[in-house]
C-alpha positions in Angstrom: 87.7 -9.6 134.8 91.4 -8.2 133.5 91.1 -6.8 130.2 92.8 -8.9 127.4 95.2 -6.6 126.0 97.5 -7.9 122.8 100.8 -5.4 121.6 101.7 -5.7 118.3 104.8 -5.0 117.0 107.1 -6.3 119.4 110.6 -3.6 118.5 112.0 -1.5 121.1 109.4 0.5 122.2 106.8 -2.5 121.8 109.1 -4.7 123.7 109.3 -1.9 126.3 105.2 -1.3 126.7 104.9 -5.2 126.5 107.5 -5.9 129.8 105.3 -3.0 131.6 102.5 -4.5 131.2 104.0 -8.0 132.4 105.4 -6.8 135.7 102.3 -5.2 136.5 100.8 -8.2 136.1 98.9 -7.9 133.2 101.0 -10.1 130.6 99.8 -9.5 127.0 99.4 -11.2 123.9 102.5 -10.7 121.6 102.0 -10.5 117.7 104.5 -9.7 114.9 106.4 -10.5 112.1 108.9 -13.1 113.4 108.2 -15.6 115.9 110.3 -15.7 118.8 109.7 -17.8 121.9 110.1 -14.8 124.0 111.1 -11.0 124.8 113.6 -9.6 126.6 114.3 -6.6 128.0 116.6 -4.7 130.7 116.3 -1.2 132.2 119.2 -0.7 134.4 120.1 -3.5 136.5 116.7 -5.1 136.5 115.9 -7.3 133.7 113.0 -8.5 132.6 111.5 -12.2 130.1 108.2 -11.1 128.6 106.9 -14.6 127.4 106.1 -15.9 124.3 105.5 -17.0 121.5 104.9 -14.2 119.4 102.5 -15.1 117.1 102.6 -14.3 113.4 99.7 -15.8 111.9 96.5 -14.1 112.0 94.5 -17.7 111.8 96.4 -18.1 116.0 95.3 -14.5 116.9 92.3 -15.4 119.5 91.0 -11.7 119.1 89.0 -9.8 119.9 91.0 -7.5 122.6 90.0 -5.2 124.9 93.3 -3.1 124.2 95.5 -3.3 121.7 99.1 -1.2 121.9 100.3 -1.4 118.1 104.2 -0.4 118.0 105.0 -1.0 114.4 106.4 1.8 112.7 104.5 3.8 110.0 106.4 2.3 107.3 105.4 -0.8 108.9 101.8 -0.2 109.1 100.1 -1.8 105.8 102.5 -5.0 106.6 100.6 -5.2 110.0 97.1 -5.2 108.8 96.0 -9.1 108.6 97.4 -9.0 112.6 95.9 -6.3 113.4 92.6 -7.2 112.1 92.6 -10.5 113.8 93.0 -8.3 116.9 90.5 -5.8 117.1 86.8 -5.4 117.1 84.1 -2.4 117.3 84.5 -2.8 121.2 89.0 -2.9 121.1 90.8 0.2 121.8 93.8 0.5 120.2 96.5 2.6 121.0 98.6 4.1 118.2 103.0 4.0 119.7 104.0 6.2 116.3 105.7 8.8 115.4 104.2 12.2 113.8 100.8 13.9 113.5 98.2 11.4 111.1 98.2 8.1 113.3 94.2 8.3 113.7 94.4 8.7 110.0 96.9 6.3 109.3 95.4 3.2 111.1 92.0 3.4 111.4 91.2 2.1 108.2 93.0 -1.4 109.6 91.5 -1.6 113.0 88.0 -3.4 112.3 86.4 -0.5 113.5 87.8 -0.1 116.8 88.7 3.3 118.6 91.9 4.7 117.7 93.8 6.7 119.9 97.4 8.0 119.3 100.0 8.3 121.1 103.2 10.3 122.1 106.3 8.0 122.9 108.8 9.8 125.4 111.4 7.1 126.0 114.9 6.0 124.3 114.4 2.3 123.9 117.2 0.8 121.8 117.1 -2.8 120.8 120.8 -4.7 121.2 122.7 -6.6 118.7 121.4 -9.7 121.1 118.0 -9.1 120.7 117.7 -7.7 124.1 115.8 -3.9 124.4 117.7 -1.5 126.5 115.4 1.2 128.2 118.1 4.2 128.6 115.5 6.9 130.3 112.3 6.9 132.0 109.1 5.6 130.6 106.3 8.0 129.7 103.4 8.1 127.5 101.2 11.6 126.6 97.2 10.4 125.5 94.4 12.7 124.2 92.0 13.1 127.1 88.7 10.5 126.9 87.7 7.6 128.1 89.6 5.8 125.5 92.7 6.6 126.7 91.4 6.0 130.2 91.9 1.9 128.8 95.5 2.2 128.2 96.4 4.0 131.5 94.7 1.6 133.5 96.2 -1.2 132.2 99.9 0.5 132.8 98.7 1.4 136.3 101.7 0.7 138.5 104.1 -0.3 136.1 106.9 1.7 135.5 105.5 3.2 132.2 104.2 6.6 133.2 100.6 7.8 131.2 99.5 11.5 130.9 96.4 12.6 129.3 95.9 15.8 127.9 93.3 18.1 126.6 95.9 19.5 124.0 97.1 16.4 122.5 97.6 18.6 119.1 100.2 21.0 120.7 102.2 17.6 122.3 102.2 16.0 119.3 103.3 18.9 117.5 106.5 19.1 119.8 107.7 15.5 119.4 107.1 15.8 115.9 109.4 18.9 115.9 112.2 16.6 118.4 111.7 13.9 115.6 112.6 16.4 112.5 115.4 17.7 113.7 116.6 14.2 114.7 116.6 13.5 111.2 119.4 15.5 110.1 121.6 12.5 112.3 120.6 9.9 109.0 122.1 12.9 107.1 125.6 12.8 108.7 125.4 9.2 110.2 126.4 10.7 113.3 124.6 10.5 116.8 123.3 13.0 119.3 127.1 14.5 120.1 126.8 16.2 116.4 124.2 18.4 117.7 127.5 19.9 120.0 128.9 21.4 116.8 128.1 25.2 116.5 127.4 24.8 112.8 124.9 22.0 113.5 122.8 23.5 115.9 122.6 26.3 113.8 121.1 24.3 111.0 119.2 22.2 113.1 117.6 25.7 115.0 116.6 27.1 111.9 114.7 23.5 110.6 113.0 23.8 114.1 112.1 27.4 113.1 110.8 26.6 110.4 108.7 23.8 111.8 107.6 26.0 114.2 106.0 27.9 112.2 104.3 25.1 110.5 103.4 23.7 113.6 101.5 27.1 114.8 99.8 27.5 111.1 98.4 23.9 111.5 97.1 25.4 115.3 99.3 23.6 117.5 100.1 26.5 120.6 104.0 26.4 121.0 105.7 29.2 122.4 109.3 30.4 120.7 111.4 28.6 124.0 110.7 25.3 122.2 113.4 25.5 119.6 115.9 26.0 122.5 114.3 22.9 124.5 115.0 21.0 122.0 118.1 22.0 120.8 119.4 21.8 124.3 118.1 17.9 125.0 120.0 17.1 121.8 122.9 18.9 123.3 122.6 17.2 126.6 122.0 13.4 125.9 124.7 10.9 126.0 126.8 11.6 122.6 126.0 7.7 121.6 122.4 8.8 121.9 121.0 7.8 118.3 117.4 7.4 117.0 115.3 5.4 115.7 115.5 6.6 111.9 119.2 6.3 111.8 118.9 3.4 113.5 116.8 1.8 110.3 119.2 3.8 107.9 121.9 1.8 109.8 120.4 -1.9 109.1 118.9 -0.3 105.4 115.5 -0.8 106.0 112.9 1.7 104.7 112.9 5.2 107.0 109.4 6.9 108.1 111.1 10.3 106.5 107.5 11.1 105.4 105.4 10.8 108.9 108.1 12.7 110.5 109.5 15.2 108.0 107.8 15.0 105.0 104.7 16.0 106.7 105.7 19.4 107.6 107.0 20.1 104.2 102.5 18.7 103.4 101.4 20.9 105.8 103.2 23.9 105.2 101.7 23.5 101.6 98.5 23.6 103.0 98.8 26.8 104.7 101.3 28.6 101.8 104.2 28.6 104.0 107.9 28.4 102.9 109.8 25.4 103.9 113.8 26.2 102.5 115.0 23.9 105.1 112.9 20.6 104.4 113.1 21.2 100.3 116.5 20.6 101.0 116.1 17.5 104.1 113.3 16.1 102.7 114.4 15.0 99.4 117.7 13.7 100.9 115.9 11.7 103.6 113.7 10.0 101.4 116.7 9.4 98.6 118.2 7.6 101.3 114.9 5.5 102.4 113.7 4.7 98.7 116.7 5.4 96.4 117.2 4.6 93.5 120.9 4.0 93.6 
């Protein structure tokens, strides 16, 4: 018998995992916020109709699942809980598509006791003033190793969505949380990958890596010193349109996960009695322009 998997959260990258799953054959269960008779979603000249409806009321969730892919963003998370209880049960994996370091921490608490594994999210997926989710890159997901994890590949087997495992999920996440930091500095300016081409910039945005870096290594992730220039360089190299998901939410003046993906360095570094100049200054400003006042 397939597994009976369910994504909640049906955004880009939700919308993205969801219209894997279906052209593998495997169509899931969509729940969210705002009902909608059905996704779309294009990735180059192929496009592709998840359908619906996405359900929104936990009372028409016929959980348990096997698998669950939750895609809600952190700020999202609390809002999520009554779906994502009607979801899961002690047997449901549920696989965590959010940014930063604390997603075991973050949603286990809502998951009915289920197994929570996180998640590293490698792909650009931009939702369209139309609705539709545009997939700008290749698809890939990084997993802890287990059996857990073993769940969510199988179900993307032969889709499109590339899953790794990894006995050093710590050090991964470590790096995309360092790619997300820097990528904050673009709600700063309003301004999009091609910023990261100014000289003045990248030099602010290498020493913020630097700085998480450090961070990173105190908190025993194992990242070597190339990794500033990696990612410096990928910022450098994507399409100068190339935004993110934070600005993206500063954009339509929703709330901005500044704390899961910079705030938390500036936690750890506490933790470990390490100076953060950089983020005393980013911090602050990112979460001014999430919570206000003003």
């Amino acid at each position: 018998m397939s597994p009976r998997v369910a994504v909640v959260g049906p955004g880009a990258i939700g919308t993205t995992i969801a219209a894997a799953l279906h052209q593998a054959g495997r169509t899931p269960v969509v729940v969210g916020r705002s009902a909608r008779d059905e996704l779309r979603f294009r990735r180059g000249s192929e496009r592709v109709v998840v359908p619906g409806p996405v359900r929104t009321d936990p009372d028409a969730v016929d959980g348990p699942f096997d698998l669950v892919f939750l895609a809600v963003k952190t700020t999202q998370a609390a809002g999520a809980a009554p779906l994502l209880r009607a979801c899961c049960g002690p047997d449901t994996v549920v696989c965590v598509l959010q940014n930063g370091i604390e997603q075991v921490e973050t949603v286990t608490p809502l998951v009915q006791g289920a197994t929570t594994v996180p998640a590293v999210v490698w792909f650009p997926a931009v939702r369209q003033p139309d609705g539709e989710v545009l997939l700008r890159g290749p698809a890939r997901l990084t997993l802890p190793t287990g059996t857990a994890s073993d769940r969510a590949a199988a179900a993307l087997d032969g889709s499109w969505c590339t899953v790794e495992t990894t006995d050093d999920f710590h050090s991964t996440a470590w790096r995309k949380l360092l790619q997300n930091a820097a990528a904050g500095l673009m709600v700063l300016t309003g301004r999009r990958s091609g910023m990261y081409t100014r000289d003045d910039v990248a030099g602010l945005a290498a020493a913020y890596l630097r700085e998480c870096l450090a961070v990173a290594r105190a908190d025993g992730a194992l990242l070597d010193d190339a990794v500033v220039e990696e990612i410096l360089g990928g910022f450098r190299t994507r399409p100068a349109d190339l935004g993110t998901s934070i600005l993206a939410d500063r954009v339509a003046g929703l709330p901005l996960e500044w704390d899961a993906r910079n705030g938390v360095v500036q936690r750890r570094a506490r933790v470990h009695g390490l100076p953060t100049p950089v983020s005393d200054v980013v911090v602050p400003l990112l979460a001014a322009a999430s919570d206000g006042p003003g």
